[in-house]
Every structure is written in C-alpha cells, then in structure tokens.
N, C-alpha and C positions, 0 to 999 in steps of 0.2 A: 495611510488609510486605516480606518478603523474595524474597517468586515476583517470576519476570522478568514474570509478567501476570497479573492478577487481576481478579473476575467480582465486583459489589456489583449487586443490583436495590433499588433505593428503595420507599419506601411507595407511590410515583405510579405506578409499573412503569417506571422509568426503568431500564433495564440498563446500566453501564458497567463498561467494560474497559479497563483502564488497564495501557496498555506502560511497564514498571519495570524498564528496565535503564539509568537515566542514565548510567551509567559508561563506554558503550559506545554514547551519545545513541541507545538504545532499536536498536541496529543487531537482526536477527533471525538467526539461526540453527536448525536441523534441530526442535532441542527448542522452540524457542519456534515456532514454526510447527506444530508438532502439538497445542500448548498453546492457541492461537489457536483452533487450528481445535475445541477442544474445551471451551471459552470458550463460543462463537459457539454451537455445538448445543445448550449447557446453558443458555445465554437463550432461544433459541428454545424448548427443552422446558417452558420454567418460565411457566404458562398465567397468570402478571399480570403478564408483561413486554408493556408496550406500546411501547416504542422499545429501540434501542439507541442510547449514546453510546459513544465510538472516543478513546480519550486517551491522554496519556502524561505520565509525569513528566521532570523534570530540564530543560534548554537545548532539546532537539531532539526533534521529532515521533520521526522515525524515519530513521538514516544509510542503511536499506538489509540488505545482507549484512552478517555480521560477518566479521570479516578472518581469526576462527580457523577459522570453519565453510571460508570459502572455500579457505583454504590446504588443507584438509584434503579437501576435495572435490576441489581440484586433483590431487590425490597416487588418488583414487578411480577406481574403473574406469566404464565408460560406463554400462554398468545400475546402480551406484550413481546417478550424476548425473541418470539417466533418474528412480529413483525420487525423488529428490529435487526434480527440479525437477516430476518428478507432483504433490507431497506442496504447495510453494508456489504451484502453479496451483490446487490444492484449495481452501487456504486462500481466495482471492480469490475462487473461486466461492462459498463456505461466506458470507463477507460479504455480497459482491453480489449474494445470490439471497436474505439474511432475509426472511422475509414483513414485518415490521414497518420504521417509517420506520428510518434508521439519520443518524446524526449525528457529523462526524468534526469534534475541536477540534485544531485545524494550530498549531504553535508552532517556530520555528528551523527544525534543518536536513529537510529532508524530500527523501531521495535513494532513487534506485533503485526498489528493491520498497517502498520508503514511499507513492511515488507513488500506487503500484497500490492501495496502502489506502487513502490520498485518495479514488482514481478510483471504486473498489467503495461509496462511503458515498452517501448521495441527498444529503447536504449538508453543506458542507464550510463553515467558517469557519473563517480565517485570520488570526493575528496579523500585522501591516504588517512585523514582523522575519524572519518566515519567509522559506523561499525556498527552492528548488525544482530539482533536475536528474536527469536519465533518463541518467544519468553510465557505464553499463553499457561504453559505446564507448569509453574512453576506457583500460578493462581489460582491451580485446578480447573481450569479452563483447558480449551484444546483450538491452533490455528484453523478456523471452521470455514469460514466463506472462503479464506484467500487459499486455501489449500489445493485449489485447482489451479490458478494459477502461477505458488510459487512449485508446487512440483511441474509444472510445463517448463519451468524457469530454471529450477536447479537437479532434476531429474529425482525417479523415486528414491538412488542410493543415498542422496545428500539429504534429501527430504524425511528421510525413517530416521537418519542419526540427530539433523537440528528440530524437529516435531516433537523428540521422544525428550532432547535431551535439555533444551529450552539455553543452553550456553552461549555467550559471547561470540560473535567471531570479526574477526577485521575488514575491512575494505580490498584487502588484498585477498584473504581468505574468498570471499564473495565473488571477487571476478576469479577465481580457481574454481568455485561452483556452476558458474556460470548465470550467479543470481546479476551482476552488473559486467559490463563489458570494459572498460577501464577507470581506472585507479590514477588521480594525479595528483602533485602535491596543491595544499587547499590555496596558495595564491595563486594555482595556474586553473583552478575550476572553472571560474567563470569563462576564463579565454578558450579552455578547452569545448565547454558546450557550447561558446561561440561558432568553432570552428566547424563543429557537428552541425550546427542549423544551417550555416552558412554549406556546407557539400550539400545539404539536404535539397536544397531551396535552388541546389543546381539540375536536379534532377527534375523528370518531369513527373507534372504533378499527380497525375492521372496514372502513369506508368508505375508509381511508389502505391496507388491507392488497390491496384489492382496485384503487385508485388507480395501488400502486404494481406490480401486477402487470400491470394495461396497458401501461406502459411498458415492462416488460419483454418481453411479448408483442409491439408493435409496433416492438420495436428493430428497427433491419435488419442490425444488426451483432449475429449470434445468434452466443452462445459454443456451440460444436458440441464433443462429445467428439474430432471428428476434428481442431478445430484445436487443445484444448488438448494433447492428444498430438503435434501439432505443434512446437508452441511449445517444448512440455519435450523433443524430440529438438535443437529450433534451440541452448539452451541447455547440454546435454548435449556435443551435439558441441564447441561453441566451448569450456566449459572444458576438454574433455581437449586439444585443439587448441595448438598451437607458441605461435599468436597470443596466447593467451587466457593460458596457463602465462606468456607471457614479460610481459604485462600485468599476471600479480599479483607476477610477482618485482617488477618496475620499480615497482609502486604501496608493497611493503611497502621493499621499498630505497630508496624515497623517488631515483628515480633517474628516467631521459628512457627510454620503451621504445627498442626499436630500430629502432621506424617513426618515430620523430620525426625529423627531418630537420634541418639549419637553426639 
C-alpha cells in the first residue's frame, strides 16, 4: 500500500494501523497526524473492533518529526505552530483515551513524538534492536504534547533525566523505565505481540474496556485541556524562537549549533 498509514480490522476484531512511511523510518508530519487521528476514530467507530494494534513498516518504529514538516513550521507564524502542535497533542489523546486495549509493536529507531505513541498504547513490546530518545533538546525544541503522557509512562524521575538530557537509551533500558513492558529478541517480535492479542482477545471485551478506564480514572497525572493547551504554546513558542530556528539549521546542516561549546 501506498498511504503513509493504513486501518486493516481482522475477523478477531483485531484493528491494526500500520505507519508506512519507511523511507523517512515512519518520521510524521501535519498530514500524517490528521491521518492517525482519523485511523484511530474509524476503529473505534467500527463496533467488532476489540483491540487496537499500533505498527509500522520498514527499520524504524517511528524517527519523530519529519525534517520537511519541521523546516517548514520553522518558516510558520506562532498560530500556525499553536494549531499544529494542538493537532499532535490531539492525536496522543485520540490513542490514549481508545476505550479498547491498544497494543504498540516497537522496532528500531523510536524518537521524539514516536515515544509519545509508545507512551499512549497500554502495551508496548519491543524488539532488543530498538531504542529510544526524547532528542527534542537537542533541536532547541522541548517533548511538549507527549510529555503527559510519556511521564505517566515512565514516571517524573526518569522523565527530568531523558527531557533534559535528550540521550540514547536501549530497549532494555526502557522496559527498566517502565516506558515498554518487554524486550524480545527481533525474530521473536512478531510472535510475541501475537501471543499479546491472542490472551487479549481471551478476555472479555467489555470487562478490558471498563478495566482500562480505571486506570485512567485513577491516574493522578490527569491530561486537562488546560495543560494540553499548555504544552502546544511550550512548543510553539520554542520553534519560532532564535534557539530552536538555530537548532534545525545546525541539525539539517549536519553542523555543532552555537550552544555547543568545546
């Protein structure tokens, strides 16, 4: 198939959505973020979906931004970037509120707003290749929308050391944060989130939907319209910002910004 994301429900009610842009290791953009988000409501409408699964093709879960959207946002005025980063806080709520379980299969690179999709699934399985960075800082950018969700994910202490510090970390490192639940080697991935849907699909369906809305109910870290409005001004401002313009020059010029030092 040619769509950068496409919507398959199985005879089980298995929904999967599968990120199809390898070319770009699935990086997202304006259009494919509205595409997601209208993925996401067309499983949830569709009354024999009993879970969703969250995939992608090619090397890499998901790099994040794409590097045309970003440049091109850079060049945008603030209520563009306001609407845009409303439109990718959307998406992450549109996942992490499905009534049904939701199941994310993690492979390679999984950066940025990739995270955030990890963080929004109730279980995540990861290939031992994968691996993992909230690299936003490092663009002069900061993780803005998904930052509610990957700190419900990997708690505040993990979340002040990889927000601040923008570093690498492994697949194994990540289910020690508690950003993915297991780690298995990459021929056994497939079979393993087989085996996930399949216990899934044993339980009932009604009893997992209501399961999972406790958890959301008793979060204490409640996603409030006033923080994600927050979040998308934190982002907004930092791209049209000195900081942030001079972090994607130096990223696409493959050059040292002008905070680096040393």
């Amino acid at each position: 198939m040619s769509e950068a994301a496409y919507l398959d429900i199985d005879a089980r009610g298995v929904a999967v959505i599968t990120l199809n842009r390898p070319d770009v290791h699935n990086a997202f953009d304006d259009q494919l973020i509205a595409h997601l988000i209208a993925l996401i409501k067309q499983a949830q409408a569709t009354p024999q979906t009993r879970m969703l699964l969250l995939t992608s093709t090619g090397k890499s879960f998901s790099a994040g931004a794409d590097l045309a959207w970003m440049r091109r946002m850079a060049d945008a005025s603030r209520e563009d970037n306001l609407r845009d980063a409303r439109n990718l806080a959307l998406l992450m709520e549109t996942l992490n509120s499905f009534p049904a379980p939701t199941v994310a299969r993690v492979q390679g690179a999984v950066m940025g707003g990739g995270v955030g999709l990890v963080a929004c699934c109730d279980i995540a399985i990861a290939s031992d290749a994968a691996f993992f960075s909230l690299s936003e800082v490092k663009l002069g950018l900061a993780p803005a929308a998904i930052s509610p969700y990957v700190i419900a994910k990997m708690g505040v202490s993990q979340a002040r050391r990889y927000f601040v510090s923008g570093e690498r970390f492994s697949a194994i490192r990540a289910a020690a944060v508690g950003l993915v639940h297991e780690v298995v080697l990459a021929t056994e991935l497939d079979a393993k989130v087989e085996q996930i849907c399949t216990g899934l699909l044993a339980n009932g369906p009604q009893a997992m939907r209501a399961a999972k809305q406790l958890v959301q109910v008793a979060n204490p870290l409640q996603i409030t319209p006033e923080l994600s409005e927050y979040t998308a001004g934190v982002i907004a401002d930092l791209r049209a910002s000195d900081e942030g313009k001079e972090g994607l020059r130096a990223f696409l010029e493959k050059t040292a910004p002008v905070w680096v030092t040393g």
